[in-house]
C-alpha positions in Angstrom: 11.2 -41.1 11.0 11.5 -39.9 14.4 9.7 -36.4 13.6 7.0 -38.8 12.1 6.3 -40.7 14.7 6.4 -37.7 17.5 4.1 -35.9 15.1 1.6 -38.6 14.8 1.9 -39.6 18.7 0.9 -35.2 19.4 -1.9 -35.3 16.8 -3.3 -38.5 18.4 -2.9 -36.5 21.7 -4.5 -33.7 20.7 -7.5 -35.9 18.6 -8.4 -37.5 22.3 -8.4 -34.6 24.1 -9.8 -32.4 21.1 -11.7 -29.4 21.0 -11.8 -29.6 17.3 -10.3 -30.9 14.2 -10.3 -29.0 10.6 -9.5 -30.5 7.7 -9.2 -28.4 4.5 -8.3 -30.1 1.1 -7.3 -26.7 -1.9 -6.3 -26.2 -5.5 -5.0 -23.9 -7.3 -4.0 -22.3 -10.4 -0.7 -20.1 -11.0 -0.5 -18.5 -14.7 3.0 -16.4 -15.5 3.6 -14.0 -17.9 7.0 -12.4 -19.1 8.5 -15.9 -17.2 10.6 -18.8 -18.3 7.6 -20.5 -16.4 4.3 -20.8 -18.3 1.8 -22.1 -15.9 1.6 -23.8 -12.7 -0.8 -26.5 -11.0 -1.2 -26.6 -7.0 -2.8 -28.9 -4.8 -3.0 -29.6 -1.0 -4.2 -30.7 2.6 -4.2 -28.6 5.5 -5.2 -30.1 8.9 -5.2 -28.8 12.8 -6.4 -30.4 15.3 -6.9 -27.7 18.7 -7.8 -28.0 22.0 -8.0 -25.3 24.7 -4.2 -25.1 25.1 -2.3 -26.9 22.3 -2.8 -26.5 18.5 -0.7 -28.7 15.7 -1.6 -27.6 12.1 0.0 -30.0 9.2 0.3 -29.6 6.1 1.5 -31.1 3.0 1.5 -29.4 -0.7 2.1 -30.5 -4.7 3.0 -28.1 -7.2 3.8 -28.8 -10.5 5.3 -25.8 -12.7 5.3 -26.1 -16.7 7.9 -24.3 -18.2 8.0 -22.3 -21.9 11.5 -22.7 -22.6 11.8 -26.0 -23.2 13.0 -27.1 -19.8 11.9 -30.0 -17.8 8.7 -29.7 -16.0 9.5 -29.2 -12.2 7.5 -31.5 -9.5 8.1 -30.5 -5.5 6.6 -31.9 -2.2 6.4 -29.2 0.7 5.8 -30.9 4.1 4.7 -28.1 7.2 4.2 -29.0 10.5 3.6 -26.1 13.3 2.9 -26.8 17.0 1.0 -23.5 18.9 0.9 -23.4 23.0 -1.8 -20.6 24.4 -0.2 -19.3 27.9 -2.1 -17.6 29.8 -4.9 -15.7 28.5 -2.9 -13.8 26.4 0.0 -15.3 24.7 0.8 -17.9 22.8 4.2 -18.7 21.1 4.8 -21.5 18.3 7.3 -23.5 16.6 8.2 -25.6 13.8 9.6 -26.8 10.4 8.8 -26.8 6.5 10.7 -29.3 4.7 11.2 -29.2 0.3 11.6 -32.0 -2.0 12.2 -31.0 -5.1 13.0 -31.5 -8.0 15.0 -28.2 -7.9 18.9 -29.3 -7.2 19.9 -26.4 -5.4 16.8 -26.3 -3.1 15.7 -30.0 -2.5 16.0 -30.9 0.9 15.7 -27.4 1.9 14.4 -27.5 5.6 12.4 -24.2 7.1 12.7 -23.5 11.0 9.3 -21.6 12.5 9.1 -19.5 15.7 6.9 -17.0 16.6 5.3 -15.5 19.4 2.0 -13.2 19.8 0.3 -11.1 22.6 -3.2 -10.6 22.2 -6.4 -8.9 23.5 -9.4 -11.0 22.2 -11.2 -8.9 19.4 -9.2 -5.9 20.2 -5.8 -5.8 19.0 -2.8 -7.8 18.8 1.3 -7.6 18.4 3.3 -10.7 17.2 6.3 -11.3 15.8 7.8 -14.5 13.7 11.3 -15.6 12.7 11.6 -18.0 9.8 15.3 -19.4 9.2 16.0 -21.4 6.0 18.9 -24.0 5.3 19.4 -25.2 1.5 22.2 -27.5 2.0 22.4 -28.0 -1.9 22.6 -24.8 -3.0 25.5 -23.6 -5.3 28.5 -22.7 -4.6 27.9 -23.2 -0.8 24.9 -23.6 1.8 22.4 -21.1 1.3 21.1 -19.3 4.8 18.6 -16.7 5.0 16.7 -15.2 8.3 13.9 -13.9 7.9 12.1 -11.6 10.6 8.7 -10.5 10.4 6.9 -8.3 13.3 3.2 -7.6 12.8 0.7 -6.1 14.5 -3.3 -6.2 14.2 -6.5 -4.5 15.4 -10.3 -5.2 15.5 -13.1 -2.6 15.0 -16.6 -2.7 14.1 -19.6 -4.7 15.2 -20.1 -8.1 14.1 -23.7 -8.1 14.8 -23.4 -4.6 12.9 -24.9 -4.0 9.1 -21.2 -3.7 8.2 -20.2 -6.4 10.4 -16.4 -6.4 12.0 -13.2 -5.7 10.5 -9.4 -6.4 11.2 -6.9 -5.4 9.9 -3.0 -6.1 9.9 0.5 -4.6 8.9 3.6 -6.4 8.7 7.2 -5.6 7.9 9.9 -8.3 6.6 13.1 -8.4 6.8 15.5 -10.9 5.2 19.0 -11.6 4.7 20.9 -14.1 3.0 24.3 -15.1 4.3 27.0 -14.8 1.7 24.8 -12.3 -0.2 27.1 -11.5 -3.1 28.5 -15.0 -3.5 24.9 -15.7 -4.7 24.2 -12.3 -6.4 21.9 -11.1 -3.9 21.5 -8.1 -1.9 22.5 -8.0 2.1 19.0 -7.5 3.3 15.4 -7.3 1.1 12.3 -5.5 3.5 8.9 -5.1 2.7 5.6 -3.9 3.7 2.2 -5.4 3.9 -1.4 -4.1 4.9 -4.5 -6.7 4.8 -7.8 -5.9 5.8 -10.7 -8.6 6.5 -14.3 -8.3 7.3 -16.5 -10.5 9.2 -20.2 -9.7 8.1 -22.9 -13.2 8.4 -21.9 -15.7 6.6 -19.3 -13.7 4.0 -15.5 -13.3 5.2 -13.8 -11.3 2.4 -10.3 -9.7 2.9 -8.0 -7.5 0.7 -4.4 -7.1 1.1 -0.8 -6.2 -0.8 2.5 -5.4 -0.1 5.3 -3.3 -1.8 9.3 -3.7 -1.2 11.3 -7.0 -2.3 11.4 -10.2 -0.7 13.7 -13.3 -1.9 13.7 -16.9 -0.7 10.3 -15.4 1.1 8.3 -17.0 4.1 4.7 -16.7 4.0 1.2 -17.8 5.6 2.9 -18.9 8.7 5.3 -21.2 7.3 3.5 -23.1 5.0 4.3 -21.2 1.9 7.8 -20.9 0.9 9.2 -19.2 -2.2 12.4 -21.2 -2.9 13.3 -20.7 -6.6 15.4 -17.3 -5.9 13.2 -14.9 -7.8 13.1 -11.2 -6.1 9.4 -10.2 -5.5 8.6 -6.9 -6.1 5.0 -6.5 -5.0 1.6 -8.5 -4.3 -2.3 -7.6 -3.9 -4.9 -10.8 -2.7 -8.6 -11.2 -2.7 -10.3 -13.4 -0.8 -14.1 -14.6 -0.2 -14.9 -17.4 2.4 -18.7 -18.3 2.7 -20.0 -20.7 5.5 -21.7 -23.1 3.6 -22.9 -24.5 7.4 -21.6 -23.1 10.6 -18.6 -25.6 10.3 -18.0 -25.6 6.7 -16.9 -23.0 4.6 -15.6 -22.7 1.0 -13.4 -20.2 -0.3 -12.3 -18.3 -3.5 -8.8 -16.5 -3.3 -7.3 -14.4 -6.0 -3.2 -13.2 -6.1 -1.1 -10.6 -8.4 3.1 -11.2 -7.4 5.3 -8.7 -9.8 8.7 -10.2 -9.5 12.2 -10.4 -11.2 13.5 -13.1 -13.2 16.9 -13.3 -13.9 17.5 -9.8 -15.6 13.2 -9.8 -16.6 10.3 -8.3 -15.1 7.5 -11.2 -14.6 4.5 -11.7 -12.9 1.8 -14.2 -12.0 -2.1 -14.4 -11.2 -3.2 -17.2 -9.0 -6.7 -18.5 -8.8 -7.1 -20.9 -5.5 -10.2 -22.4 -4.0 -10.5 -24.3 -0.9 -13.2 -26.2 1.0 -12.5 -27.1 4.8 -15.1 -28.6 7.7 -14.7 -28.6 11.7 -15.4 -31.4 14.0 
């Protein structure tokens, strides 16, 4: 109650003194093949509200997994919240939580602590690094841990104003371990390694992307997506196209390929997501 109150205090905060406020309301659509899980349904709202020096982005997620087998279908709430302070000209640093309530025993309750910190050079390149460190409580036979550490580092090229318009791309390495890896049957560390590349040309943003490696009990987008079910991902490509409807509203299209393990299978899954989000 206390995180809820402080939360809604800093957005009121940052609503008075705002430079701007986003809202972004998204679906989407997970189909598996080769799983136990048959298809999935995902909805959300993201929200930031950002002024010169301070930026708090919530957001809070339903997903709703069918499964093939016969089993109960599974229903989870994720709640994110992540606060950003810009020092300087050229650094900012960030922290928060993602909490899980689910319908998944082992993971319910699971709580996700965010930190990260970035050095940039506006439209020229940048070096950041985040730490994600995640708690499930319930988890059998004993509290799960994992840390998960992910440095990154991006660079801008191209003209915007430019028939090609600008581009950035990004690299990223993860690396996670569990605690007690072979009490749960995992290994001691997973790593992985990820290349996206975005251009900025009128009113199109596209962006194309994929990793290789193996993650488990993965961090992703920030902090607001967790993958808590304990499947080893293999590998992952994305597609994106966002389209500025108006100057502050823009819809999106996304696609995503994940190859992953399940139990002793091979699986994977193709996700369809759209999203619509305004500025004021």
């Amino acid at each position: 109650m206390k995180k809820t109150l402080t939360l809604l205090a800093l957005s009121a905060t940052l609503a008075l003194a705002k430079t701007s406020v986003t809202a972004m309301p998204y679906s989407a659509y997970i189909d598996y093949s080769g799983s136990t899980k048959d298809k999935a349904y995902v909805v959300g709202m993201y929200s930031s509200f950002y002024n010169l020096s301070n930026k708090l982005e919530l957001g809070l997620e339903n997903i709703t997994i069918n499964y093939n087998d016969g089993s109960k279908d599974l229903d989870q709430d994720d709640f994110t919240a992540v606060y950003t302070r810009y020092i300087a000209k050229n650094y900012y640093i960030k922290g928060g939580f993602h909490y899980i309530s689910s319908d998944d025993a082992g993971t319910d309750e699971g709580l996700i602590g965010i930190v990260g910190f970035n050095y940039y050079k506006y439209l020229k390149y940048n070096l950041g690094l985040d730490l994600y460190y995640s708690k499930y409580k319930n988890y059998s036979p004993k509290e799960l841990k994992v840390l998960q550490v992910k440095p990154y580092v991006g660079y801008n090229f191209g003209k915007y104003n430019s028939k090609m318009g600008s581009f950035y791309l990004e690299a990223e390495y993860n690396y996670i371990k569990p605690n007690d890896a072979s009490l749960f049957g995992l290994k001691k560390s997973y790593n992985s390694f990820g290349l996206n590349l975005t251009n900025y040309n009128g009113k199109f943003t596209t962006s194309i992307g994929g990793w290789a490696g193996k993650k488990v009990f993965a961090v992703d987008n920030g902090g607001f997506t967790v993958y808590n079910l304990g499947e080893v991902y293999k590998a992952g490509a994305n597609a994106s196209v966002d389209y500025a409807l108006r100057p502050t509203t823009h819809l999106k299209f996304k696609y995503s390929y994940a190859k992953f393990k399940e139990g002793n299978k091979n699986a994977h899954s193709n996700t369809i997501a759209t999203s619509i989000s305004h500025t004021w």
